[in-house]
ROLUMMI-152134 format. One line per 3 residues: their letters; for each residue x, y, z of N, C-alpha, C. Coordinates in pm, 1 decimal, m for minus. Each point is the difference from the previous one (the first is absolute). Layout:
BEGIN
a = X/Y/Z/X/Y/Z/X/Y/Z | ...
END
This chain:
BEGIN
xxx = 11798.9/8997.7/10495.5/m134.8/19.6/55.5/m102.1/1.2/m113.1 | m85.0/m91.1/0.9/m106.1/11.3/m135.0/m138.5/50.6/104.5 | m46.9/77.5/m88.8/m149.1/123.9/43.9/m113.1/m88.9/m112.3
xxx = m89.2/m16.2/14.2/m131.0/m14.0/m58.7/m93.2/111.6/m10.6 | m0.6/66.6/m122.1/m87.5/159.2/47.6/m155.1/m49.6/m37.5 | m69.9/m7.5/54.3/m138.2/m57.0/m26.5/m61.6/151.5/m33.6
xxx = m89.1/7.5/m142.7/m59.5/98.5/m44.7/m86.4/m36.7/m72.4 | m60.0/76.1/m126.2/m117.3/19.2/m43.7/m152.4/m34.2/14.3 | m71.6/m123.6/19.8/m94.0/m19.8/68.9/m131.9/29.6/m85.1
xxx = m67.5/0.8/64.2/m152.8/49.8/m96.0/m72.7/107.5/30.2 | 85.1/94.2/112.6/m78.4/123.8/72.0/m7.1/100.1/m111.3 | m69.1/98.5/23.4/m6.4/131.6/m101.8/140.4/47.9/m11.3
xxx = 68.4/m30.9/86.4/133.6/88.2/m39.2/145.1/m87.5/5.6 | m50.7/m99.4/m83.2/64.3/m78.2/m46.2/140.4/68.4/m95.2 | m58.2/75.4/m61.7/114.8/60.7/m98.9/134.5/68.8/105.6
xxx = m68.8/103.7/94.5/57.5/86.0/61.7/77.4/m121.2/84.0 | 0.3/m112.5/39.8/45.1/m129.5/89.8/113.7/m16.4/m84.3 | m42.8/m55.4/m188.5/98.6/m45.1/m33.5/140.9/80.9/9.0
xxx = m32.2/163.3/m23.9/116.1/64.7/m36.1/114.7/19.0/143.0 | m141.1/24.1/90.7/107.6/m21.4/110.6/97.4/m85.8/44.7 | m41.6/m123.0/m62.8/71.9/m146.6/28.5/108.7/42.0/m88.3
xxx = m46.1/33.0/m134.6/150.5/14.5/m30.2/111.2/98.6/52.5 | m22.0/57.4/66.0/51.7/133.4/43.1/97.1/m101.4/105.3 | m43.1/m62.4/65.8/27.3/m43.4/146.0/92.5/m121.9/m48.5
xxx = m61.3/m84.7/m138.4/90.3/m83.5/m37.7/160.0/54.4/m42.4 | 0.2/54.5/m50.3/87.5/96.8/m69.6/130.3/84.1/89.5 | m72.7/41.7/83.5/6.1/28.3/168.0/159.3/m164.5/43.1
xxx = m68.1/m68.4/35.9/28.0/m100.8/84.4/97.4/m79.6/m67.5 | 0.5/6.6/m157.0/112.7/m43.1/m87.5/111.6/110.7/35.3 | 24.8/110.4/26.1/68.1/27.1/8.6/80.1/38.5/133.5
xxx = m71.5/m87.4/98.5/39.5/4.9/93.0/59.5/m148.6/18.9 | 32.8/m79.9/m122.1/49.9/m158.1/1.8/m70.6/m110.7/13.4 | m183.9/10.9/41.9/m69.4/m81.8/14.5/m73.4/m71.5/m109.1
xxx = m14.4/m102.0/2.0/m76.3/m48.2/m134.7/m140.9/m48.6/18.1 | m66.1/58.3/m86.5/m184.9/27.0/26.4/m56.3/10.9/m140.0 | m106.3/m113.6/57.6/m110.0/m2.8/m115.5/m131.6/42.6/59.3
xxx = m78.1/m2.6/m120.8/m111.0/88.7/5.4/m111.2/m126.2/4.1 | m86.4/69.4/79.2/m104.2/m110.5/m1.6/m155.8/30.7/m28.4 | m41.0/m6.2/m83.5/m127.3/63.8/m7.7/m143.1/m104.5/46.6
xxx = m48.9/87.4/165.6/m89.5/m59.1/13.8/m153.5/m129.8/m68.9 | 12.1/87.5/m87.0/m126.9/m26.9/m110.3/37.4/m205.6/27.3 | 97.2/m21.2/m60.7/44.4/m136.1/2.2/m65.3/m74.4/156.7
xxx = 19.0/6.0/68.9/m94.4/m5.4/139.5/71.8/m62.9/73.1 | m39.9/m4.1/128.4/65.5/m55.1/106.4/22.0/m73.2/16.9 | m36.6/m142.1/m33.9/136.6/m125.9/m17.8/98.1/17.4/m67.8
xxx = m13.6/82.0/m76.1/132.7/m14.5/m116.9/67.6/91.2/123.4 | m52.4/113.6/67.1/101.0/75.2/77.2/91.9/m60.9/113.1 | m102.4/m82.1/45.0/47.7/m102.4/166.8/153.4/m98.6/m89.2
xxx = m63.8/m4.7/m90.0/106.2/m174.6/m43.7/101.1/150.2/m101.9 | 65.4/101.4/m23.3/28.4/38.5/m63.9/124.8/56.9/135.2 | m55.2/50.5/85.6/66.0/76.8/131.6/88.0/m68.8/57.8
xxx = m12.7/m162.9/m19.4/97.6/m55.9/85.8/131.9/27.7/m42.8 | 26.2/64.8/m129.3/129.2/18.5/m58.4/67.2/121.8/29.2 | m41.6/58.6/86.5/m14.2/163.2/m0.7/41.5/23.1/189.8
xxx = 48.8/92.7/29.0/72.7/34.3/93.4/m116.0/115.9/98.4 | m33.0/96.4/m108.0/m105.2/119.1/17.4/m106.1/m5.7/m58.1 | m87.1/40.9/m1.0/m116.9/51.9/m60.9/m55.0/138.1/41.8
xxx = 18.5/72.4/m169.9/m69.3/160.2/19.7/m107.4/m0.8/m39.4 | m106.5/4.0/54.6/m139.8/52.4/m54.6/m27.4/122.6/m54.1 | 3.7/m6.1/m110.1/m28.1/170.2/m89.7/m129.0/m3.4/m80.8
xxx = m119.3/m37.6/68.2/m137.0/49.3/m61.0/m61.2/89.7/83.0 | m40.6/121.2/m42.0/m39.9/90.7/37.2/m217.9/m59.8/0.7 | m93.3/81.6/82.1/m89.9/11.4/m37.2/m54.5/m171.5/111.5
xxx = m116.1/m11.6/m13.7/m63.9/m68.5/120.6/87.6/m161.0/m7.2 | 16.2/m50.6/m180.3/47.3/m140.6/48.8/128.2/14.4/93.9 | 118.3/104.9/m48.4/122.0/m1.0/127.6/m17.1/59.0/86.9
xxx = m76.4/134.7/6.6/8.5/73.5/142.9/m97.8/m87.9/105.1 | m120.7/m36.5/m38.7/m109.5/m56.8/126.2/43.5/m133.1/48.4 | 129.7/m14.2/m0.5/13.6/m131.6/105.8/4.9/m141.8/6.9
xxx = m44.1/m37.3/m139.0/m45.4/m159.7/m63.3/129.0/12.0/m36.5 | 60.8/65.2/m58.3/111.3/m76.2/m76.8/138.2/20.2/145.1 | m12.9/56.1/95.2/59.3/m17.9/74.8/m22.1/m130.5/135.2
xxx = m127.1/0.7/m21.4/m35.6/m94.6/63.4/92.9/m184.2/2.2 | m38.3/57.5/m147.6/48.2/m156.0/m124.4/175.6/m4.2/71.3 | 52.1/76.5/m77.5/150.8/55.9/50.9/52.8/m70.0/148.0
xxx = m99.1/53.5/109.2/31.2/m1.4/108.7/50.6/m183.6/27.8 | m97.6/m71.2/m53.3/47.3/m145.2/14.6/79.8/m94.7/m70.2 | 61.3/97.9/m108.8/107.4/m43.6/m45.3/146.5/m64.7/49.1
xxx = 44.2/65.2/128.5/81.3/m18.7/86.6/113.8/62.3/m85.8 | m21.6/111.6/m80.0/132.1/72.2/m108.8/m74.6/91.2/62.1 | 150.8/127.7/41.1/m14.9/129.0/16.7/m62.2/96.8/m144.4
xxx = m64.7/128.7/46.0/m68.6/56.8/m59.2/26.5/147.0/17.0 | m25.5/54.0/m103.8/7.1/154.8/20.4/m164.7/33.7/46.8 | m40.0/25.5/127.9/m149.7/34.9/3.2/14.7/3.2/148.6
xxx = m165.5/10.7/38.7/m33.8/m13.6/146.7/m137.2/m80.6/28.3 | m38.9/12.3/113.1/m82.3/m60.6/47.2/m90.1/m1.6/m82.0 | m61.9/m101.2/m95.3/m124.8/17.3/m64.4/m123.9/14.7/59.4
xxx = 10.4/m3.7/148.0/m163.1/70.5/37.1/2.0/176.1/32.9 | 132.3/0.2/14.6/46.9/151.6/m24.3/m52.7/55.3/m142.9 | 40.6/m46.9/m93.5/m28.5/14.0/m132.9/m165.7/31.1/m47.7
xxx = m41.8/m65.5/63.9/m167.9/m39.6/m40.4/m45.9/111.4/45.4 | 63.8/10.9/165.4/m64.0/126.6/69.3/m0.3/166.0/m80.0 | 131.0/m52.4/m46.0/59.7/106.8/m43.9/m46.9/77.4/m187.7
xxx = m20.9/m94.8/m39.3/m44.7/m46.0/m155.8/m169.4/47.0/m24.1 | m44.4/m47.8/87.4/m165.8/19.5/m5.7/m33.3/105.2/105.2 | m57.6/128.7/m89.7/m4.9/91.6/61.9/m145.2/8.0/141.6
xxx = m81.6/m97.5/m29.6/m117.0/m14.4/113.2/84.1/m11.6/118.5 | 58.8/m118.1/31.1/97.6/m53.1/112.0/116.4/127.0/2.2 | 23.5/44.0/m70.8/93.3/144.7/53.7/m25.7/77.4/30.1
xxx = m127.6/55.7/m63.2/m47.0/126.9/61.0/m19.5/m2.5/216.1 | m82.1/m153.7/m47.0/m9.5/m21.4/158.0/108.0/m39.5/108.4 | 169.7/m6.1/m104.2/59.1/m35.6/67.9/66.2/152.2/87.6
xxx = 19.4/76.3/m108.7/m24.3/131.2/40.2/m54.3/46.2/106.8 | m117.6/m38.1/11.8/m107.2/83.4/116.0/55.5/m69.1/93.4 | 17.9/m129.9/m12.7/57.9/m90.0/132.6/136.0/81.5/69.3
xxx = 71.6/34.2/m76.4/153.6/15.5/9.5/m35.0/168.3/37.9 | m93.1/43.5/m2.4/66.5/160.9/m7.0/89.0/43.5/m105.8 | m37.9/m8.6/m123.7/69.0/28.1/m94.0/m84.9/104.4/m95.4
xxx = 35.0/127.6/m2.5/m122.0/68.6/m50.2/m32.1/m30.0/m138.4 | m86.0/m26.5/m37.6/m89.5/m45.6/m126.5/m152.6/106.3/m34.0 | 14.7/57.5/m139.5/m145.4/30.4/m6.7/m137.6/m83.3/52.5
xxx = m79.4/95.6/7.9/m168.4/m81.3/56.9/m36.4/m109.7/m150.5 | m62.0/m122.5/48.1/m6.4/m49.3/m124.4/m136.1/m96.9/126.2 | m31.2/m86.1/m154.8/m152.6/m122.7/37.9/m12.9/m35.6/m102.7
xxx = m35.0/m114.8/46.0/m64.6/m103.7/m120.4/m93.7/15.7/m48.1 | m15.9/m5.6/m175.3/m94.5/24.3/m78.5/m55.5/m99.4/m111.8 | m146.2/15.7/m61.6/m56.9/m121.9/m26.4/m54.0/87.6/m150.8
xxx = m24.8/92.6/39.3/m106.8/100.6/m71.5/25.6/145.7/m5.2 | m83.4/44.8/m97.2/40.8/127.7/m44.0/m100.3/74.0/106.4 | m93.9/m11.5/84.8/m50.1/15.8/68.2/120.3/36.2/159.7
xxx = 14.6/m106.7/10.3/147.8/m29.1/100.9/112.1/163.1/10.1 | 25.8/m2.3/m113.9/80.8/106.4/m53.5/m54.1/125.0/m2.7 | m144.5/64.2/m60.0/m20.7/28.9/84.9/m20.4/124.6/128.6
xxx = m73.6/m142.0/46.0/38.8/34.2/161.3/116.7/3.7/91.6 | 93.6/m22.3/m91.6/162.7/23.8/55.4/26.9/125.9/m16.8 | m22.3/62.6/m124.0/85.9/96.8/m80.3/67.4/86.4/m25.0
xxx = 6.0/123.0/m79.2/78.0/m4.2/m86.2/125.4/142.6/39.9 | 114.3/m26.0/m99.8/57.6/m84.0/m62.0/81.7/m132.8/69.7 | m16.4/m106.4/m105.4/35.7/m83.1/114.8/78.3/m120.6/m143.0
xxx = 66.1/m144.2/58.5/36.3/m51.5/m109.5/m25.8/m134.9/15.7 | m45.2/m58.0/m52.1/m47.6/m142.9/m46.2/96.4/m108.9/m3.8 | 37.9/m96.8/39.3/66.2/m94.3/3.2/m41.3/m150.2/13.4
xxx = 126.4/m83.4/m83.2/m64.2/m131.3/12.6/129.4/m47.0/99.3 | m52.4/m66.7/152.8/98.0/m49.3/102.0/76.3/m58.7/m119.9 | 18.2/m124.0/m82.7/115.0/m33.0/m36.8/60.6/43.6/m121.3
xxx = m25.6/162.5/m46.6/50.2/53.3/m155.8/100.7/50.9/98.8 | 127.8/32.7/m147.4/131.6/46.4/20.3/7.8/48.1/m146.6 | 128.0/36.1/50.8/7.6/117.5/m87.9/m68.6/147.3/m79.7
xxx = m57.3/26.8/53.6/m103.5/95.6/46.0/m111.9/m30.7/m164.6 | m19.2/m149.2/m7.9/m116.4/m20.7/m123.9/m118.3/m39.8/39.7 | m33.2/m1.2/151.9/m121.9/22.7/59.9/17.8/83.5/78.2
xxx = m10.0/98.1/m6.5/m2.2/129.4/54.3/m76.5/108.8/m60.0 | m129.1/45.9/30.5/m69.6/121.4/m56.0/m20.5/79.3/84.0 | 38.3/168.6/m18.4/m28.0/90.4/89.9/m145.9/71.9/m51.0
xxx = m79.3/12.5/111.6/m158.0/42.4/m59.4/35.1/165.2/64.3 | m28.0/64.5/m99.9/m29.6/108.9/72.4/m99.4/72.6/65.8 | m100.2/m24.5/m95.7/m116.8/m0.9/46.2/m114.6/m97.8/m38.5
xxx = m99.3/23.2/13.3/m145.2/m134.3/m40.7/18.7/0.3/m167.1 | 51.3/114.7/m102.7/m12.8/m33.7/m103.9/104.6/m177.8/m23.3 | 109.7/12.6/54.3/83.3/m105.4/m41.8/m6.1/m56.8/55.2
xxx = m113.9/m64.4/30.4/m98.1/m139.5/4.4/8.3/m66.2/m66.8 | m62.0/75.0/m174.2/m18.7/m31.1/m153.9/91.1/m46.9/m61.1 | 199.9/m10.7/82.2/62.6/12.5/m94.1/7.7/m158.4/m10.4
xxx = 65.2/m28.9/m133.3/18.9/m137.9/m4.1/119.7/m116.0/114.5 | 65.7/89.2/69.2/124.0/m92.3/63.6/m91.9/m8.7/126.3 | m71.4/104.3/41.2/m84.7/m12.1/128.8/m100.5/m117.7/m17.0
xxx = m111.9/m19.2/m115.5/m87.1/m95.7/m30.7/77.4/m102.1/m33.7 | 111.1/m40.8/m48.6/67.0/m85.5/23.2/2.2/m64.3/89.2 | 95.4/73.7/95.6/66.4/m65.5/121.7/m175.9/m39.0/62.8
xxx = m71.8/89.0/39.5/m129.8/m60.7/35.7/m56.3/m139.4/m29.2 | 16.9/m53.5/m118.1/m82.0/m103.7/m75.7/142.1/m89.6/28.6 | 95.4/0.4/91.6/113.0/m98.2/m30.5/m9.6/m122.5/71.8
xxx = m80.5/14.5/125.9/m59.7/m64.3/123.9/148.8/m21.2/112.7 | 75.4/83.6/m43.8/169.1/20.7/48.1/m64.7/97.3/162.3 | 46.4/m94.4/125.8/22.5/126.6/105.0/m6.7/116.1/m35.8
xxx = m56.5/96.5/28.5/50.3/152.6/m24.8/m78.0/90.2/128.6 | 129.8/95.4/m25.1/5.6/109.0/107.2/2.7/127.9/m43.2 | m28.0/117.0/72.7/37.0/138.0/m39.3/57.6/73.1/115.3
xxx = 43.8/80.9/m17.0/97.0/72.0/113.7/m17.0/156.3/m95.1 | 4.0/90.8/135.5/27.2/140.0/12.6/96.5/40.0/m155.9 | m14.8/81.8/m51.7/74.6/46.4/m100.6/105.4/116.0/101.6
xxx = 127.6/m2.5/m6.0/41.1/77.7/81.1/173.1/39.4/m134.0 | m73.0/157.5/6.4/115.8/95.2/m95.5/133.9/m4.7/69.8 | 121.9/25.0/m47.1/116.4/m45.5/40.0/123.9/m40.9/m65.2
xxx = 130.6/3.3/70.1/52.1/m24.7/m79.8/68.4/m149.4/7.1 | 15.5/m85.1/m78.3/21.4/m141.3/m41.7/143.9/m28.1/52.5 | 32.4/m84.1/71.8/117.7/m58.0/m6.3/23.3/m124.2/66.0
xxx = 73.3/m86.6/m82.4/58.0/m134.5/65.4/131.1/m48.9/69.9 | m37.9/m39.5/92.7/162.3/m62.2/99.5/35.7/m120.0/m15.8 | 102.0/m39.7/m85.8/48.8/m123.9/m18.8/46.4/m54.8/153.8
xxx = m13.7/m138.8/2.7/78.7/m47.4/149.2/100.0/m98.9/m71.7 | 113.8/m5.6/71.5/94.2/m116.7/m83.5/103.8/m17.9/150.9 | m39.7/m122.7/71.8/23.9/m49.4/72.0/m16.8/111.1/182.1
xxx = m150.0/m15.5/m13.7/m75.7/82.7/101.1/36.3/80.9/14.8 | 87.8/120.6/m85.2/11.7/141.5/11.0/m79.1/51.1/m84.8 | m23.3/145.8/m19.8/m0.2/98.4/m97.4/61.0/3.0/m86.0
xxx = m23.9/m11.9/m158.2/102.8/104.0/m116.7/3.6/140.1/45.3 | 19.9/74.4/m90.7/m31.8/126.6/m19.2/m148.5/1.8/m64.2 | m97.9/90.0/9.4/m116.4/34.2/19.4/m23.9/54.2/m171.6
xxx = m88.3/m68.0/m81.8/1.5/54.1/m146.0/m167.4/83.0/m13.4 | 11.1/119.8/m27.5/m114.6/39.7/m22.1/m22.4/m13.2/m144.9 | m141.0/m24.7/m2.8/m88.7/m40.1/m143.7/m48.7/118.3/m61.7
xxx = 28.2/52.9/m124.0/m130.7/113.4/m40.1/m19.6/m65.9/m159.1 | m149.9/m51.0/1.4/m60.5/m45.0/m112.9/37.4/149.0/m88.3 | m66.2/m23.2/m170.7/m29.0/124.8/m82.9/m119.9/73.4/92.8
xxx = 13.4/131.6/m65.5/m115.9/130.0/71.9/m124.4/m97.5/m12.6 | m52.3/9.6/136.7/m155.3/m36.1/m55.5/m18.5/m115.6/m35.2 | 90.2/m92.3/40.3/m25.9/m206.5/m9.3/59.1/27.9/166.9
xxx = m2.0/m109.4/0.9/62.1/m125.2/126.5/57.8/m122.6/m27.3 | 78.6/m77.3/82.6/93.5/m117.3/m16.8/m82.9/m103.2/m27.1 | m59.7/16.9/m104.8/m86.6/m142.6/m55.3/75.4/m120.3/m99.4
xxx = 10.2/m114.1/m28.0/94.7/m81.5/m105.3/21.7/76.7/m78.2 | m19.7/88.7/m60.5/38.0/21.0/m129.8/80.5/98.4/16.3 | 2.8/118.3/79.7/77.6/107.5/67.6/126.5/m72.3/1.0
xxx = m28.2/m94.4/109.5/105.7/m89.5/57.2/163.8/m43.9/m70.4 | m83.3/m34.2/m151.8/114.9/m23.8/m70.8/18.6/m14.2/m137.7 | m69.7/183.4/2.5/m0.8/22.0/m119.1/154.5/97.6/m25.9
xxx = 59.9/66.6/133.6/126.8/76.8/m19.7/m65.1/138.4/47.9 | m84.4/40.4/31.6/m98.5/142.1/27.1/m43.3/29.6/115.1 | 57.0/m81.6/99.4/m6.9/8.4/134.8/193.7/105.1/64.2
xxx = m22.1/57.2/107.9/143.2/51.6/2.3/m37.6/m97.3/131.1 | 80.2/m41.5/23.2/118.4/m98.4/125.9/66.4/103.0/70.6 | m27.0/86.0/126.1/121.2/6.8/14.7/47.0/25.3/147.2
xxx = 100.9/m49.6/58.8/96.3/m63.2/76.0/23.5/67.5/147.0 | m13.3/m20.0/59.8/10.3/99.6/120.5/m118.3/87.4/33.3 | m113.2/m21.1/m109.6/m133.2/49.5/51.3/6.9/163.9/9.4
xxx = 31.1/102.3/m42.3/11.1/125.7/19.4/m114.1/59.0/38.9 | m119.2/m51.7/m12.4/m104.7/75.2/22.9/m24.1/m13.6/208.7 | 109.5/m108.1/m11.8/m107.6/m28.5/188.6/128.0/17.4/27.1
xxx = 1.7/68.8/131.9/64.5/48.0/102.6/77.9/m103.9/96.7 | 138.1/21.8/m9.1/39.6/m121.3/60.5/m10.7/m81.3/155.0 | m99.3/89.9/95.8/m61.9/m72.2/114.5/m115.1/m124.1/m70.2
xxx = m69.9/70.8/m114.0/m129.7/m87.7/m22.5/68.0/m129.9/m73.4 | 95.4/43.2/m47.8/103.8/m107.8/m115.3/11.9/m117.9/153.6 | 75.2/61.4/79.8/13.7/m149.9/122.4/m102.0/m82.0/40.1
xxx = m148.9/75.1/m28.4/m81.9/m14.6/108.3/m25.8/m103.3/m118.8 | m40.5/7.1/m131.1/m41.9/m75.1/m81.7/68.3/m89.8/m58.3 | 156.3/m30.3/34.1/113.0/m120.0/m11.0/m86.0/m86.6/135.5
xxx = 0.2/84.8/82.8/6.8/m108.3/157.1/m155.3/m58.9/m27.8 | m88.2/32.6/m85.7/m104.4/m67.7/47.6/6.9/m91.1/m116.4 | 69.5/6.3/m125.6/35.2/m75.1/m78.9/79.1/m82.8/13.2
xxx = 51.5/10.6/89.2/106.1/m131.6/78.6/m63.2/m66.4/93.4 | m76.0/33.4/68.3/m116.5/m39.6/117.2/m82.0/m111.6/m86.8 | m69.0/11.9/m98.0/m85.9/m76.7/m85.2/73.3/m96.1/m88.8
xxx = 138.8/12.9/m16.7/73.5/m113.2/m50.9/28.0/m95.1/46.3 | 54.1/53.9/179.2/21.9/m96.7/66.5/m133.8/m70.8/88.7 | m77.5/106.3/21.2/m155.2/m133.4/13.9/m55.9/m84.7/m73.3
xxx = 23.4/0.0/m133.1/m36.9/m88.6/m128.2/118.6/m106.5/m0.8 | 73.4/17.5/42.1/153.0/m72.3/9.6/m4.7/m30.7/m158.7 | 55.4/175.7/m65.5/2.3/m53.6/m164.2/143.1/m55.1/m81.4
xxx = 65.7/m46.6/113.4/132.1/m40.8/m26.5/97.9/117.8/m76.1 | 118.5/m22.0/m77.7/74.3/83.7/m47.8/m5.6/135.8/m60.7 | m123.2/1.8/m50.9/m38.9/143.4/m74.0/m136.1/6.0/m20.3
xxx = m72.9/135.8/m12.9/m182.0/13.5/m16.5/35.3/185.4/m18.3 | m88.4/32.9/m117.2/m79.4/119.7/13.0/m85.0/38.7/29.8 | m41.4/113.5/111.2/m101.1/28.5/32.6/m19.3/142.3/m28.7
xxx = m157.0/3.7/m85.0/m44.0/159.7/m42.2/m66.8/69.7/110.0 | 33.2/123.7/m11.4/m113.4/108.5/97.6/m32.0/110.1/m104.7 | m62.6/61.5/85.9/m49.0/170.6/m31.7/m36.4/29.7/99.7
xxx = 132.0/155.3/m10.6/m33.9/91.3/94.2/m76.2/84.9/m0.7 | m108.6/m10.5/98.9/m85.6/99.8/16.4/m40.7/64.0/134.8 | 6.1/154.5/6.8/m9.2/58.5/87.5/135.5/m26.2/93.1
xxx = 92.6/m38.4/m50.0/101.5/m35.5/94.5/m15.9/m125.7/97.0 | m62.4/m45.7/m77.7/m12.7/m121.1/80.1/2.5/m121.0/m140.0 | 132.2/m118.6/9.9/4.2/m109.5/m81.3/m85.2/m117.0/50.7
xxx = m134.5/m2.8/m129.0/m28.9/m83.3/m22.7/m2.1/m135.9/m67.8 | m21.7/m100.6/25.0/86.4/m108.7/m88.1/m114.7/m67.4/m100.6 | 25.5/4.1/m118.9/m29.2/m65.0/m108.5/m37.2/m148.0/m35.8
xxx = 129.1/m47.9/m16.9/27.5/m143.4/m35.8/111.4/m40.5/29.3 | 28.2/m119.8/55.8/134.7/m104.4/m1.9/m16.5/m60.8/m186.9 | 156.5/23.2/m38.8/41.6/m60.4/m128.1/97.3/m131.9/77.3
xxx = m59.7/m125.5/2.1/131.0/m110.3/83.9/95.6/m55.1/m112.5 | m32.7/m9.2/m127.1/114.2/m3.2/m110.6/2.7/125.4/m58.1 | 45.8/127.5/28.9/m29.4/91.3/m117.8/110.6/m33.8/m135.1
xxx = m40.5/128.3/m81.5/30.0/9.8/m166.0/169.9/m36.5/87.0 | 74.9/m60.2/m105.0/129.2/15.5/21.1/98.8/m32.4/m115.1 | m35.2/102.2/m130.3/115.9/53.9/m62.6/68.6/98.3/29.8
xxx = 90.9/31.8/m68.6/127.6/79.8/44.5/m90.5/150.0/62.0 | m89.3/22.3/m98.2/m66.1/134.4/10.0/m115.1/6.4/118.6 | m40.7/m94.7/38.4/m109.9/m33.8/91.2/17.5/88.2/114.4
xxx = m82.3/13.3/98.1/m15.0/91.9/129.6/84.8/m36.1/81.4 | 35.9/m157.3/63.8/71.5/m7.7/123.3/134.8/m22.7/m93.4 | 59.8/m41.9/m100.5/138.1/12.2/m42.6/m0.2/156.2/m7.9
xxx = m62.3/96.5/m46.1/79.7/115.7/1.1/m23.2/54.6/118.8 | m60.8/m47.4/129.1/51.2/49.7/127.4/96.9/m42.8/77.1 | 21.3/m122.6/m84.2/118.3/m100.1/61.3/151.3/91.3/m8.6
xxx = m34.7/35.4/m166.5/131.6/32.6/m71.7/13.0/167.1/63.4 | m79.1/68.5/14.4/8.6/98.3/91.2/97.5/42.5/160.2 | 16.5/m172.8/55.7/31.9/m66.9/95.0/122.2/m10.4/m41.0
xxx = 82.6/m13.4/m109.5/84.6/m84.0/m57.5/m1.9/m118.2/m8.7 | m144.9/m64.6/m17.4/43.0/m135.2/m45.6/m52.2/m43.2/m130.3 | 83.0/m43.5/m73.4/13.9/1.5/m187.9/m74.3/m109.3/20.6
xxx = m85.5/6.3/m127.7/m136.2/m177.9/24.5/87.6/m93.8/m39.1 | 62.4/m63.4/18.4/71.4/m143.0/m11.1/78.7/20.4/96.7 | 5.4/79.3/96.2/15.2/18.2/132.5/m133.4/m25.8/93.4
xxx = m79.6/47.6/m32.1/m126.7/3.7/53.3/m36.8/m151.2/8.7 | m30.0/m33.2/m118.4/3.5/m133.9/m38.1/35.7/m133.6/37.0 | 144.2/51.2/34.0/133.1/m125.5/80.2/m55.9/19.1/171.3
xxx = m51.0/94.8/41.3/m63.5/100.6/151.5/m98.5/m155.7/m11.0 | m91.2/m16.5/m59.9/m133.7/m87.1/7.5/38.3/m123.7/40.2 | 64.4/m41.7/m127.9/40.5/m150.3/16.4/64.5/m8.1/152.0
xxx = 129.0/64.4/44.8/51.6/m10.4/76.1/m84.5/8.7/151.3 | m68.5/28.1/m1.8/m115.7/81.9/119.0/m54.4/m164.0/m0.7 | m63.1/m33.0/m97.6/m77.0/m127.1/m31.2/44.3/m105.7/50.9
xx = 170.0/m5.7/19.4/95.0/m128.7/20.1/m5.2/m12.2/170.1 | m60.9/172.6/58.0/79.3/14.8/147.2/m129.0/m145.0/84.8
END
């Protein structure tokens, strides 16, 4: 069986793409398959005329070029199976404008949020509340204002001057956690706690200073179901094929949802392998799970 792992690309998190690819390459060798690496950047003819040799194709770029849907799109008319899903699932899912509202559509509880142009805008929304650009990931457009002073700050006047969609939503205290899906179930439920006094921003993310941990201890295991089932609910309306993370925060006892991740991080250490492995399934188990899912 030869795999094509398609990675790196030109998105911001290009780096965090490459390592995962290797993770997954590495992965899949030792499950007997033989796989090369393909780095987007080279471009899409070289990919179309490169695939015909290839059995699978894994898409491992994290961040808008793999998660929003173009590169699944591309994929889709290949007539070679794929590790992925519906790329209008993806888009929906990827760009947080079209999610938020997919949310409201679905009955899916989501903080109050609106579209913003101006610091004026904001506001008259306010405060505390957090700033977003519909297509940033990895939380590097993301500013939480607390109040009118952090207006002034530079990531806020930034994102302002970017002419990027942007939104703000309710700031809502809570505690963080993500539900891996790997073949329209639940993992086990990983709660997030940034350092005292940050939040899960890139750099938190993966710097080693975040605790991970597994079974969620802080939420109560009725709210633990309630927030698998609606995390399974939104996988399978996106039809995100084999696997997707989706973030919440609980607040007031009630899970609210965050973001869809449709490729998340996937080294050994990443969020949905160590809920996998929680599960008992070792990542080159996990791994061999994809492809195989991909073939059905």
């Amino acid at each position: 069986m030869r795999v094509l792992v398609v990675t790196g690309g030109n998105s911001s998190e290009r780096k965090i793409s490459l390592i995962s690819a290797k993770s997954i390459k590495e992965a899949l060798e030792e499950n007997g398959y033989k796989v090369k690496l393909f780095d987007l950047r080279e471009g899409y003819p070289d990919l179309k005329k490169l695939s015909k040799n290839f059995d699978v194709i894994f898409p491992v770029i994290h961040g808008e070029e793999g998660e929003g849907g173009k590169l699944h799109e591309f994929l889709s008319k290949l007539s070679i199976p794929y590790v992925g899903g519906d790329y209008n699932g993806y888009r929906k899912g990827w760009y947080k404008i079209p999610f938020k509202q997919f949310c409201q559509e679905n009955n899916f509880p989501t903080s109050d949020w609106k579209k913003i142009k101006t610091k004026k805008d904001i506001k008259n929304f306010g405060f505390p509340c957090v700033l977003k650009s519909s297509s940033g990931g990895s939380s590097r457009e993301v500013v939480i204002l607390n109040s009118i002073h952090d207006l002034k700050s530079y990531l806020c006047n930034k994102l302002l001057r970017s002419n990027l969609p942007l939104f703000i939503e309710k700031f809502l205290p809570g505690v963080e956690v993500t539900v891996g899906i790997l073949e329209n179930k639940a993992l086990p439920i990983v709660e997030i706690i940034p350092p005292k006094g940050e939040w899960f921003d890139y750099k938190n993310k993966y710097t080693g200073k975040t605790k991970e941990i597994v079974n969620a201890p802080s939420i109560n295991p009725k709210l633990q179901k309630l927030t698998a089932k609606i995390a399974e609910q939104i996988h399978q309306s996106l039809n995100l094929g084999p696997y997707s993370r989706i973030d919440f925060i609980i607040h007031s006892d009630i899970p609210y949802v965050l973001e869809v991740n449709t490729i998340p991080g996937f080294t050994k250490e990443s969020l949905l392998p160590k809920a996998a492995l929680a599960k008992g399934i070792s990542f080159p188990n996990l791994v061999k799970k994809l492809i195989e899912a991909s073939l059905k």
